[in-house]
C-alpha positions as CSV (number, residue, x, y, z in Angstrom):
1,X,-6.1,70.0,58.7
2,X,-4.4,73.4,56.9
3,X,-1.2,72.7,54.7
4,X,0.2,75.9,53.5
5,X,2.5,75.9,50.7
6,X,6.9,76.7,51.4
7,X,6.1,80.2,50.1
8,X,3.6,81.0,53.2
9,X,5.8,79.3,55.7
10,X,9.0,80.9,54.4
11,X,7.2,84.7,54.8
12,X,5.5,83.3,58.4
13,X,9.2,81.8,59.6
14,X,10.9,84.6,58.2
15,X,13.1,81.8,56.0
16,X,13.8,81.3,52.5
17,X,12.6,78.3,50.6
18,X,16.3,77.0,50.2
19,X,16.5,76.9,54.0
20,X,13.6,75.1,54.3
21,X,14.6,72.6,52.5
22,X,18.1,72.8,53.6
23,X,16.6,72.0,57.1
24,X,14.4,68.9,55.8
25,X,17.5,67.6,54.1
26,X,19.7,67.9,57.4
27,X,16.2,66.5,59.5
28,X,16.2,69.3,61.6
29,X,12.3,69.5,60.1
30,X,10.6,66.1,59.1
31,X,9.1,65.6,55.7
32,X,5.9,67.0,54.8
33,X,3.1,65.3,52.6
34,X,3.1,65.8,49.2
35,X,0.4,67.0,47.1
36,X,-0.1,64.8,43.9
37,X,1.6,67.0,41.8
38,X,4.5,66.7,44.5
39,X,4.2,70.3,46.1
40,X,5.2,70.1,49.5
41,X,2.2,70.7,51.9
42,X,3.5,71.6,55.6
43,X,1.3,71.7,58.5
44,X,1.2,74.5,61.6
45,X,3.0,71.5,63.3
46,X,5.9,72.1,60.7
47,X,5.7,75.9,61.1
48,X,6.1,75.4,65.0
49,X,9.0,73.4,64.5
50,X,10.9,76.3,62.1
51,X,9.9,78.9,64.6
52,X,11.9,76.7,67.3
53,X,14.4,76.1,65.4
54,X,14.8,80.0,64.2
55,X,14.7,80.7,67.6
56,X,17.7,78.2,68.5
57,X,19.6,79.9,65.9
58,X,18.8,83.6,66.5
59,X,18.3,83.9,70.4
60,X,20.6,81.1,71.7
61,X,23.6,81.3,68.9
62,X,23.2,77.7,68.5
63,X,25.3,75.7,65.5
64,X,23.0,73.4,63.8
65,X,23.8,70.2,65.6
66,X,22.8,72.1,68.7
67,X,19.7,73.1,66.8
68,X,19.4,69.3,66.0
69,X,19.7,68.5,70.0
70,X,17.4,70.9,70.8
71,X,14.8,70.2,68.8
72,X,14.8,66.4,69.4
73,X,14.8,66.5,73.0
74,X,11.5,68.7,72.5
75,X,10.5,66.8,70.4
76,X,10.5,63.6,72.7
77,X,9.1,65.4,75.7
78,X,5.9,66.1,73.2
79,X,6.0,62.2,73.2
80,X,6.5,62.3,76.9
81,X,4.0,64.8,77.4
82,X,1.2,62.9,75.6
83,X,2.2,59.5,77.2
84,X,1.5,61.3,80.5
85,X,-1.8,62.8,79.9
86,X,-2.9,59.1,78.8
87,X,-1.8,57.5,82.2
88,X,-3.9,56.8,84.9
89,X,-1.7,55.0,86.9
90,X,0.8,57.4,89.3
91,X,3.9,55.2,88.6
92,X,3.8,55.5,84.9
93,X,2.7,59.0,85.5
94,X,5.9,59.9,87.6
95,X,8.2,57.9,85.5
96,X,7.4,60.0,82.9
97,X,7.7,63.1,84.8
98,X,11.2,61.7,85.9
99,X,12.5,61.3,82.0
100,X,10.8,64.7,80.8
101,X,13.3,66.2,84.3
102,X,16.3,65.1,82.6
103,X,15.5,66.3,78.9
104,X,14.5,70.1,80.6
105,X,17.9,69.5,82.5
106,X,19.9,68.7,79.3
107,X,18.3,71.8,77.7
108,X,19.2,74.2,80.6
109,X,22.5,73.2,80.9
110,X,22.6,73.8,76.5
111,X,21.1,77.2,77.3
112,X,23.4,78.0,80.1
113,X,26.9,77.1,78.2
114,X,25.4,79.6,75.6
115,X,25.0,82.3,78.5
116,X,28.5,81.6,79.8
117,X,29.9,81.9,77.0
118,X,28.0,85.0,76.3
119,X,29.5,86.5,79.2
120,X,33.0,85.9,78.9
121,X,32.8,87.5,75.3
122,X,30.9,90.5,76.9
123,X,33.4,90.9,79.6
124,X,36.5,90.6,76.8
125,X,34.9,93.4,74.9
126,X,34.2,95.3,78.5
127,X,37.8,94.7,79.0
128,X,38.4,96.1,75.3
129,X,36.2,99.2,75.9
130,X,38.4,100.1,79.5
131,X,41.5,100.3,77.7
132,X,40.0,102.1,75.0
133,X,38.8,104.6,77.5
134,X,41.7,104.5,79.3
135,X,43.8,106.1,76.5
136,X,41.4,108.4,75.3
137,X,41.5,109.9,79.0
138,X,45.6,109.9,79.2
139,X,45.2,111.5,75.9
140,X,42.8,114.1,76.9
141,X,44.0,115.3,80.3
């Protein structure tokens, strides 16, 4: 398995080091191994995880402890996932189905708070912008 050292994940996330870390401490990104000199040695699983979370952060606007939601819930549907793949029998197979349902459910309904309030900030500044144009055309005519 590769391990690449914080400075190779930092310039593939598009992180610094201190964030890294900063997101270990909080457990938004579970330890890695240590080499025996105690370097930290992350894996592409690690690097997966960072991009998630930067994408959290970055596309959705979410605060950390939505970050921290997030992630988990993805993080048990993997679980889920690979419990399902293992199962031969349909029952297990659709209860599994069922639980990975309700964690894709809590995740929409995280991602569609973000859009709603996405829109009602839009529509203040579109309200902004009217008045804005408003004047300048009383001012110009």
């Amino acid at each position: 398995m590769d391990t690449f050292k914080i400075d190779d994940v930092a310039k593939e996330c598009g992180l610094t080091k201190r964030t890294i870390r900063y997101y270990e401490e909080l457990g938004l990104l579970f330890p890695p191994d240590r080499s025996d000199g105690g370097m930290r040695l992350y894996t592409r699983k690690h690097i997966e995880r960072l991009n998630q979370i930067v994408n959290a952060r970055d596309v959705l606007g979410f605060s950390l402890m939505e970050i921290l939601d997030f992630v988990s819930i993805r993080e048990k549907m993997g679980e889920h996932r690979a419990v399902y793949s293992k199962t031969e029998e349909v029952e297990h197979k659709l209860q599994q189905l069922r639980e990975m349902k309700v964690m894709v459910d809590q995740q929409l309904s995280m991602v569609d708070l973000k859009l709603e309030k996405m829109s009602e900030f839009r529509k203040e500044i579109e309200r902004i912008q009217k008045r804005i144009d408003d004047g300048i055309t009383k001012m110009t005519t």
